[in-house]
KOLVEX-610023 format. One record per residue (C-alpha): residue number from 1; residue in one letter; x, y, z. Coordinates in nm, 3 decimals. Example, Ala and Ser with C-alpha at 12.3 -4.5 7.8 and 13.67 -1.06 7.14 Angstrom:
<nodes>
+-----+------+---------+---------+---------+
: pos : code :      c1 :      c2 :      c3 :
+-----+------+---------+---------+---------+
:   1 :    A :   1.230 :  -0.450 :   0.780 :
:   2 :    S :   1.367 :  -0.106 :   0.714 :
+-----+------+---------+---------+---------+
</nodes>
This chain:
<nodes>
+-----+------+---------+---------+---------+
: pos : code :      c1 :      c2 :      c3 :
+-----+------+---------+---------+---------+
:   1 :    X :  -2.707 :  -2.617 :  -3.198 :
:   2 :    X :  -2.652 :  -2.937 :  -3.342 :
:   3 :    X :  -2.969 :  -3.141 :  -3.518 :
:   4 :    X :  -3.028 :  -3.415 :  -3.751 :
:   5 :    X :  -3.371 :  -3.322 :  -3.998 :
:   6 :    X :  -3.510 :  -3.579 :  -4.167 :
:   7 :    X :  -3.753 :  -3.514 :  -4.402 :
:   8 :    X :  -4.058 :  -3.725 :  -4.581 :
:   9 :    X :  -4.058 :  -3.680 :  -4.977 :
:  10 :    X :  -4.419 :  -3.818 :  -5.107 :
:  11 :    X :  -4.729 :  -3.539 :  -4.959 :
:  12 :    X :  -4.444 :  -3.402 :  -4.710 :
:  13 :    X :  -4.214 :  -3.203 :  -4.977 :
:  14 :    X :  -4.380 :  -3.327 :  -5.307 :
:  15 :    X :  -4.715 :  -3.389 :  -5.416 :
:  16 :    X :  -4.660 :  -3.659 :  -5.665 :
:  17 :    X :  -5.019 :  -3.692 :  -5.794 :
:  18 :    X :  -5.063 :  -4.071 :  -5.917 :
:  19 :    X :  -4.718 :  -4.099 :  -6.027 :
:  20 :    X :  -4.552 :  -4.315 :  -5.709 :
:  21 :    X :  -4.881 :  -4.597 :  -5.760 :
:  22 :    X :  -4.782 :  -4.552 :  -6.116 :
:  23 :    X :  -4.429 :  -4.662 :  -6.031 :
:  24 :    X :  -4.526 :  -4.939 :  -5.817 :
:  25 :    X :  -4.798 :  -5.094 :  -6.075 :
:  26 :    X :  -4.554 :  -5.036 :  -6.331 :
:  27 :    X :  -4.265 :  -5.272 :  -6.151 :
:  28 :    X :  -4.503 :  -5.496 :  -6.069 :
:  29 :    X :  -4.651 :  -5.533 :  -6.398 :
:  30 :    X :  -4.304 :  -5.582 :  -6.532 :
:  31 :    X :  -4.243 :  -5.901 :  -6.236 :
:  32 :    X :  -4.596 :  -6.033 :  -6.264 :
:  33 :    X :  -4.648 :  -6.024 :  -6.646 :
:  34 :    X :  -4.986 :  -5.841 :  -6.599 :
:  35 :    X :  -5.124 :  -5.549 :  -6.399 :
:  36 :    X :  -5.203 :  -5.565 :  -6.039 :
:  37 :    X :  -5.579 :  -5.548 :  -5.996 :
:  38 :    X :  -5.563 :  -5.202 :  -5.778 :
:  39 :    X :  -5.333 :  -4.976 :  -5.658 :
:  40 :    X :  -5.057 :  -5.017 :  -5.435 :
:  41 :    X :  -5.099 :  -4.956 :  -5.032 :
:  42 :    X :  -4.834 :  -4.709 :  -4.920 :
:  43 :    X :  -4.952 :  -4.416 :  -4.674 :
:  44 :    X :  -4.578 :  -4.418 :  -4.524 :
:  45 :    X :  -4.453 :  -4.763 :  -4.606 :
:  46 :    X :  -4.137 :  -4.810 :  -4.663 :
:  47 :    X :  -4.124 :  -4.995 :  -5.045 :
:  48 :    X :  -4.027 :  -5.358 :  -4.927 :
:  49 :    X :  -4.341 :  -5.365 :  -4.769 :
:  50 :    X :  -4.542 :  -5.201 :  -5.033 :
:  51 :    X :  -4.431 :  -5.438 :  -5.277 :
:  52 :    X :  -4.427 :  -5.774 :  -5.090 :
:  53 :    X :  -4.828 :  -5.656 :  -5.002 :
:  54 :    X :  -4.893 :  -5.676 :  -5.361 :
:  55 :    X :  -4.729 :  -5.976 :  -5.448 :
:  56 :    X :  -4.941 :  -6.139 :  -5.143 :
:  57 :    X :  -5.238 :  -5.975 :  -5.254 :
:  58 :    X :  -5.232 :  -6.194 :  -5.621 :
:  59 :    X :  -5.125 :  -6.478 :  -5.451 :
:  60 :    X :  -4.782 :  -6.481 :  -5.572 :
:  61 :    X :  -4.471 :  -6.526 :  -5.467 :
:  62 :    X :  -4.262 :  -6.212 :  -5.410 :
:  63 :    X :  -3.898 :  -6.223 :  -5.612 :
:  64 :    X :  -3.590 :  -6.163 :  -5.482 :
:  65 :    X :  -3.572 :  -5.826 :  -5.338 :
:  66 :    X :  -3.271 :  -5.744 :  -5.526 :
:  67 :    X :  -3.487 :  -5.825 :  -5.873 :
:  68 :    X :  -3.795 :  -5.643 :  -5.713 :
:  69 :    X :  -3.550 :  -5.313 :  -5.642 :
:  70 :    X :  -3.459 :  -5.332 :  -6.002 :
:  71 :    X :  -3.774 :  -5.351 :  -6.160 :
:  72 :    X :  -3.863 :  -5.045 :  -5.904 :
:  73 :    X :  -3.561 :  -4.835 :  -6.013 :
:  74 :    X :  -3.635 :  -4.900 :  -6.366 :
:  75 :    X :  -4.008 :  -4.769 :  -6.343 :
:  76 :    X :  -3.901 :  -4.470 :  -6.164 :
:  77 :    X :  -3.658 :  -4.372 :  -6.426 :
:  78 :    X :  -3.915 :  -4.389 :  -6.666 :
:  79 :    X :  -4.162 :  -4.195 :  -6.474 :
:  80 :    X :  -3.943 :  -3.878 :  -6.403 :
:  81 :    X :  -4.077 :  -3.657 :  -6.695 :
:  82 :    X :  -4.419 :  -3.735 :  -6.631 :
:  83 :    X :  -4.371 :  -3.715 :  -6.229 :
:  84 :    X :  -4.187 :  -3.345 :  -6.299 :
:  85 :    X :  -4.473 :  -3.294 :  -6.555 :
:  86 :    X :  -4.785 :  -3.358 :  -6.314 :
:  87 :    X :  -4.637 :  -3.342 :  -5.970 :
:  88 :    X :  -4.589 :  -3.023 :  -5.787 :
:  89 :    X :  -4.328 :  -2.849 :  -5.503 :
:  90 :    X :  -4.571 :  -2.850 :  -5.212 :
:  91 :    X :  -4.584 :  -2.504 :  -5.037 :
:  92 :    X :  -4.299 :  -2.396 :  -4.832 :
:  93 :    X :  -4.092 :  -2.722 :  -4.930 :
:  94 :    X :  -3.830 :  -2.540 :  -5.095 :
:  95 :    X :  -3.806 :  -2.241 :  -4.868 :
:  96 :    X :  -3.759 :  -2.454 :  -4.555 :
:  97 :    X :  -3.504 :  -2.672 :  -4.682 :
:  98 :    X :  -3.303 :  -2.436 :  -4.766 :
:  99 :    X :  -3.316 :  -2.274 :  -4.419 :
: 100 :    X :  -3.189 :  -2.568 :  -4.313 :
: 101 :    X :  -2.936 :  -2.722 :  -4.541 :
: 102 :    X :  -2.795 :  -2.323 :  -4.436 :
: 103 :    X :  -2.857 :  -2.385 :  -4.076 :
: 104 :    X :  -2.487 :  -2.381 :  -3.880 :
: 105 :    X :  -2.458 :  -2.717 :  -3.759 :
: 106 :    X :  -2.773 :  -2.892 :  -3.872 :
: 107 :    X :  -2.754 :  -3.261 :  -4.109 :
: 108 :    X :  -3.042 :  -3.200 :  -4.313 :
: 109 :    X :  -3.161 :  -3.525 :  -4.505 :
: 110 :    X :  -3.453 :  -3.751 :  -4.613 :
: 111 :    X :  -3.617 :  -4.044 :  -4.390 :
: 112 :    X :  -3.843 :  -4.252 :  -4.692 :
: 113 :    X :  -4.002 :  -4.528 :  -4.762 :
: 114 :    X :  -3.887 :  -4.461 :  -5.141 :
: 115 :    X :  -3.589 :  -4.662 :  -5.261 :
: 116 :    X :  -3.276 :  -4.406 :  -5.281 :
: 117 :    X :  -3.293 :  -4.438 :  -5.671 :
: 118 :    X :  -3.669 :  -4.323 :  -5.670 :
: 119 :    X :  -3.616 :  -4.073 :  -5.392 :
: 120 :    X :  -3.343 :  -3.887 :  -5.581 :
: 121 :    X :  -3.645 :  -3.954 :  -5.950 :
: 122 :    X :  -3.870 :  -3.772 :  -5.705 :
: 123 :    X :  -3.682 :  -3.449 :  -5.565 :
: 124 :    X :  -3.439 :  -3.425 :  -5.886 :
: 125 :    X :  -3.755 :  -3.360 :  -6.091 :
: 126 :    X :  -3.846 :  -3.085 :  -5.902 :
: 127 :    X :  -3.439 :  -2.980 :  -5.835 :
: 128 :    X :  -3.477 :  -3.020 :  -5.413 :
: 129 :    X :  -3.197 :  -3.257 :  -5.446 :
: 130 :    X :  -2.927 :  -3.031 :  -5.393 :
: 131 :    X :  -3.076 :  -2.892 :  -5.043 :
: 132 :    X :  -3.027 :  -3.243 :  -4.903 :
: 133 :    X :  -2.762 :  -3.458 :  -4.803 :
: 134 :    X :  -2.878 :  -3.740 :  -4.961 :
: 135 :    X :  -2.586 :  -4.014 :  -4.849 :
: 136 :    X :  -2.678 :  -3.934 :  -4.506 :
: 137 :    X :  -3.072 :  -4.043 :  -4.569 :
: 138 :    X :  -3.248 :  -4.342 :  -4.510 :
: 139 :    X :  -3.429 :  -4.573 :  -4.726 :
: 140 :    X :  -3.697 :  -4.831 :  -4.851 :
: 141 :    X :  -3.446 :  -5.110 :  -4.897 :
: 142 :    X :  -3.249 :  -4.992 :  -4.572 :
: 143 :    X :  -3.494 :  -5.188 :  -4.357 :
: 144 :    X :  -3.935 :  -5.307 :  -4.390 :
: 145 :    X :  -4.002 :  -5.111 :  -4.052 :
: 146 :    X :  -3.985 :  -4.696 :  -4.132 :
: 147 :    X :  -3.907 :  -4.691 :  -3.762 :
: 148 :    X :  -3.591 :  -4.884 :  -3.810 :
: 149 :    X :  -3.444 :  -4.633 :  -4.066 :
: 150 :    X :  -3.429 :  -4.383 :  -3.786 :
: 151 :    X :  -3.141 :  -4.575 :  -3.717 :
: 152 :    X :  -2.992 :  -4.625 :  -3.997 :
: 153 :    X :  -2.977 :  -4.239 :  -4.095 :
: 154 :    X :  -2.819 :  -4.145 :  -3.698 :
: 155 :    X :  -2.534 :  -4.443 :  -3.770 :
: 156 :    X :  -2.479 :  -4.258 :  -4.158 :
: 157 :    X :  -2.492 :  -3.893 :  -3.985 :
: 158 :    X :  -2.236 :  -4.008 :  -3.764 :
: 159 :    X :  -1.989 :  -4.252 :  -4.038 :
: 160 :    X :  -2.049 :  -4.019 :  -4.279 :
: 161 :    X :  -2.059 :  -3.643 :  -4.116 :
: 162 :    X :  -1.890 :  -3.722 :  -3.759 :
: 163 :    X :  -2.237 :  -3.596 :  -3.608 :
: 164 :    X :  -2.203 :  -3.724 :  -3.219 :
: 165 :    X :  -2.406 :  -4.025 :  -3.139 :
: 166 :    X :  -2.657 :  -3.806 :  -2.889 :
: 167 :    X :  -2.717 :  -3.550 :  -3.138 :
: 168 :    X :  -3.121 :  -3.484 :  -3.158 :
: 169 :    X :  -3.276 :  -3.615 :  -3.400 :
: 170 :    X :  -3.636 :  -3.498 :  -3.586 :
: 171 :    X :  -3.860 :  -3.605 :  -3.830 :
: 172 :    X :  -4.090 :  -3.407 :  -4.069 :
: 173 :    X :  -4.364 :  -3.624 :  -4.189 :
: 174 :    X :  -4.776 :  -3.634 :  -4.320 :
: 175 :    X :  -4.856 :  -3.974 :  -4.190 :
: 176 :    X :  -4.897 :  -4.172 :  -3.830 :
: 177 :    X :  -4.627 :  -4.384 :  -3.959 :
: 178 :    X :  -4.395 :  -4.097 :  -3.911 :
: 179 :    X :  -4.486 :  -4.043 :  -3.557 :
: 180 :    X :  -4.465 :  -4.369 :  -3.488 :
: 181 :    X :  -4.167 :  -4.404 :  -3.620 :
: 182 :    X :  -4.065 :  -4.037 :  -3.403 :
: 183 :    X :  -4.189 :  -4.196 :  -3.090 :
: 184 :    X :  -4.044 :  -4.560 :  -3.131 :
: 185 :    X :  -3.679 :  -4.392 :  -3.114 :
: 186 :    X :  -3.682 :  -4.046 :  -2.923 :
: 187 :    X :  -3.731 :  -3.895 :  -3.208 :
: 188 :    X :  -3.884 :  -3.537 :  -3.237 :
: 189 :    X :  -4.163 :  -3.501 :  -3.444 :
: 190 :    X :  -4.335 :  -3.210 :  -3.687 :
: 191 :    X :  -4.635 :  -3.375 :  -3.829 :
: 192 :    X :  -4.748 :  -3.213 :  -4.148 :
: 193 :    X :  -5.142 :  -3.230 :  -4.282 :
: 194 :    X :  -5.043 :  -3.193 :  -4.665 :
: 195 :    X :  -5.137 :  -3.525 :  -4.692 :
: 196 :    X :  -5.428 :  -3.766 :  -4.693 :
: 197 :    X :  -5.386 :  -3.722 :  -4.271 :
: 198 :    X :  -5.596 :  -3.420 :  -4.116 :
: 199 :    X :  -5.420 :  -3.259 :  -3.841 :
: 200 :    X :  -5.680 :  -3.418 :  -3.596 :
: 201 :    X :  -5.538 :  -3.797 :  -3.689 :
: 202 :    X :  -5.160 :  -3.710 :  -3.686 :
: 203 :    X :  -5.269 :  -3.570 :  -3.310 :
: 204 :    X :  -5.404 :  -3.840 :  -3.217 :
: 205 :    X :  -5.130 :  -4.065 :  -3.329 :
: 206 :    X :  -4.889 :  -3.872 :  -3.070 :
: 207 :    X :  -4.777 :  -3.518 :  -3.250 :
: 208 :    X :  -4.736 :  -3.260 :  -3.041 :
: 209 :    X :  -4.654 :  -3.050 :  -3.290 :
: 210 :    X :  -4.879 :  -3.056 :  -3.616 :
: 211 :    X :  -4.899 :  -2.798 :  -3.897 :
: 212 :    X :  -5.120 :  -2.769 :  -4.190 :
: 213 :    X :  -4.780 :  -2.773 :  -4.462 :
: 214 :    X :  -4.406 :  -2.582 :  -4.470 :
: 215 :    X :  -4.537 :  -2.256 :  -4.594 :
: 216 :    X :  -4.427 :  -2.073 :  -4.289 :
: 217 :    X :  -4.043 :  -2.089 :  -4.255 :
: 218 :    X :  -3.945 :  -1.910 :  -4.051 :
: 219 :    X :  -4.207 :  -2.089 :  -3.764 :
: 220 :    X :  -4.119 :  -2.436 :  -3.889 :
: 221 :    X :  -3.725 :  -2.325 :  -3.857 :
: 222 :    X :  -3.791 :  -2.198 :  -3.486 :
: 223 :    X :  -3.950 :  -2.497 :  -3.444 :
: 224 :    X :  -3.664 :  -2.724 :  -3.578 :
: 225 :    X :  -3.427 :  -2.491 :  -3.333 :
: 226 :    X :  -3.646 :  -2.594 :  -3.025 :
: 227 :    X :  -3.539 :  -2.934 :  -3.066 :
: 228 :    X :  -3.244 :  -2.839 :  -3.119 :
: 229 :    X :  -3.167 :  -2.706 :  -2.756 :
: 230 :    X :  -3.357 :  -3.029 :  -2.615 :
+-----+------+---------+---------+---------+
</nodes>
């Protein structure tokens, strides 16, 4: 039973408590020569747009994405002690993946809005990084839409890991951008409430299949399987 898993980091995996808007105020301070006046905007956006939003919310003109990337790798570096300090494994996380990266046949890999430098700050602080295959994943700079990375992880699963091109494909996420995204490309979806998302909003926004966090491996794993056989 062949699968592609991709998994959410921020509220999915981790709970980063503060850290990530810490990272984001921090580039931006570095860009803008000052502070942004409030926090960043992310709830499942991929970083290009989280950035670019506060740029347009100063009325400024957003750098070059390559400088903006940078300035984000640079505060994420600097945040890992405190991020491994404050942040937390979220229940289950660690368990599940695993079960999968151990799973005969299964790619088992992230789908984030995170930069791949910051993605790798936030699961290497908490040492999940070596349950996932991380060249396979897809990014914040890999496209603005968290939709499009779909995408962009199948065409790396494939390059990279010779999975065949109709190979399912499922996403584990805590916001309505992750179902959307699930939806948008015939993706299969396990919507997590760990987040700031009840289990009555990620419903609404099209999961079928919603659970309050990854505590239960072995059910999320005979989940994963289901989709598997589709």
């Amino acid at each position: 039973m062949e699968l592609i898993v991709l998994w959410d980091i921020d509220h999915t995996l981790i709970e980063n408590a503060g850290v990530s808007k810490e990272i984001y105020a921090a580039a931006f301070s570095a860009l803008a020569g000052g502070p942004p006046a409030g926090p960043a905007r992310t709830e499942g956006r991929t970083d290009r747009l989280i950035m670019r939003e506060l740029f347009d919310r100063h009325g400024l003109a957003e750098p070059d994405w390559a400088v903006v990337e940078a300035a984000l790798a640079r505060s994420g570096a600097e945040h890992l002690e405190v991020l491994g300090e404050r942040g937390a494994v979220l229940p289950g996380a660690r368990e599940v993946l695993r079960a999968a990266w151990a799973h005969d046949g299964w790619v088992s890999s992230v789908l984030t809005g995170n930069i791949a430098a910051n993605a790798h700050v936030k699961l290497s602080a908490f040492h999940l990084d070596s349950w996932l295959d991380l060249p396979v994943g897809a990014y914040g700079a890999d496209a603005e839409r968290r939709r499009d990375l779909v995408g962009v992880a199948r065409e790396r699963a494939q390059r990279l890991r010779g999975v065949r091109g109709d190979v399912p494909t499922v996403l584990v996420g805590d916001t309505p951008r992750d179902v959307e995204a699930a939806l948008a490309t015939g993706s299969g979806i396990v919507a997590v409430a760990s987040g700031v998302h009840s289990t009555e909003e990620l419903a609404a926004a099209g999961a079928e299949m919603v659970l309050p966090d990854l505590s239960d491996t072995a059910q999320l794993v005979r989940i994963l399987e289901s989709f598997a056989r589709h």
